[in-house]
C-alpha positions as CSV (number, residue, x, y, z in Angstrom):
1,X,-2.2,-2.3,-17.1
2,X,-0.7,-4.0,-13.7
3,X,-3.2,-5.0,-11.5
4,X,-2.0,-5.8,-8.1
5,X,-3.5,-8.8,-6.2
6,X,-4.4,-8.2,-2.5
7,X,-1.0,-10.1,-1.6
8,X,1.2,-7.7,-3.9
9,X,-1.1,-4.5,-2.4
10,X,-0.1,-5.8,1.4
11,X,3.8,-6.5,0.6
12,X,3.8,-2.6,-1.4
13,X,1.9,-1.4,1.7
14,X,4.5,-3.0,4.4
15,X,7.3,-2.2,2.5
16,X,6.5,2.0,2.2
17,X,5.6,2.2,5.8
18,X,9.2,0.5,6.8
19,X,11.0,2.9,4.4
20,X,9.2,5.6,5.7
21,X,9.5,4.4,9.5
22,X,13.4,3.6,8.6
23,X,12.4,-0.2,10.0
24,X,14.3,-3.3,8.6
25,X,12.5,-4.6,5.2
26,X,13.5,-8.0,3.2
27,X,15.4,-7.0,-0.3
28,X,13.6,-10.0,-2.2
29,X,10.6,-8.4,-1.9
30,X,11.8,-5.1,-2.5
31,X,12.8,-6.4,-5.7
32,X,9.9,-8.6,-6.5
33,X,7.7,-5.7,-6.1
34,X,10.0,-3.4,-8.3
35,X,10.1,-6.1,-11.0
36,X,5.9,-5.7,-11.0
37,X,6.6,-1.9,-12.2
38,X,9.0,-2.6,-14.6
39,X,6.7,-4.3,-17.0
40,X,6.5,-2.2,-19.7
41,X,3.8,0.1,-20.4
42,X,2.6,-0.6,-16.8
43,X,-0.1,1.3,-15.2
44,X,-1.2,0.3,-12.0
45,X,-4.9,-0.3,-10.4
46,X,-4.9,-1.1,-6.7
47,X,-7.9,-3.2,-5.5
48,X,-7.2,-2.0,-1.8
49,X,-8.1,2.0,-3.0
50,X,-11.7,1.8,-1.7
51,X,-11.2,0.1,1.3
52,X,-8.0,2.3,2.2
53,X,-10.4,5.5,1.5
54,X,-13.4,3.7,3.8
55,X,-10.5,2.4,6.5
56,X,-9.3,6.5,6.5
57,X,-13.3,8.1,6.9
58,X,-13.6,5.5,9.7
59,X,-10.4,6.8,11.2
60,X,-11.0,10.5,10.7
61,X,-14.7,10.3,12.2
62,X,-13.5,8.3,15.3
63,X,-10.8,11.0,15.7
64,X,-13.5,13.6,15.4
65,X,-16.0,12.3,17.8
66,X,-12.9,12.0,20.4
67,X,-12.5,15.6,19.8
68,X,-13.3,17.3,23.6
């Protein structure tokens, strides 16, 4: 099982949201973080899950109070 560190979790979070926002990303760490995945038999367990799930609530309940 890979288990990302909270350094590997940020440069995986930065790099999706530049490929989604089509904004310029660095190709060594594109390819350090695909050489994480290639390990084989690798599953991956994210320590940032919890607190991305808490970050969301918090978002989705300040959105909801702003509500008119």
């Amino acid at each position: 099982m890979l288990i990302l560190n909270d350094a590997q979790a940020l440069i995986i979070e930065s790099l999706l949201t530049k490929m989604l926002t089509n904004d310029t990303y660095s190709v060594a760490q594109l390819e350090e973080a695909i050489g994480w995945f290639q390990q084989e038999g690798a599953r991956v367990s994210c320590p940032f899950e919890q607190v991305w799930s808490k970050n969301l609530a918090q978002e989705i309940v300040r959105e909801l109070r702003n509500l008119p």
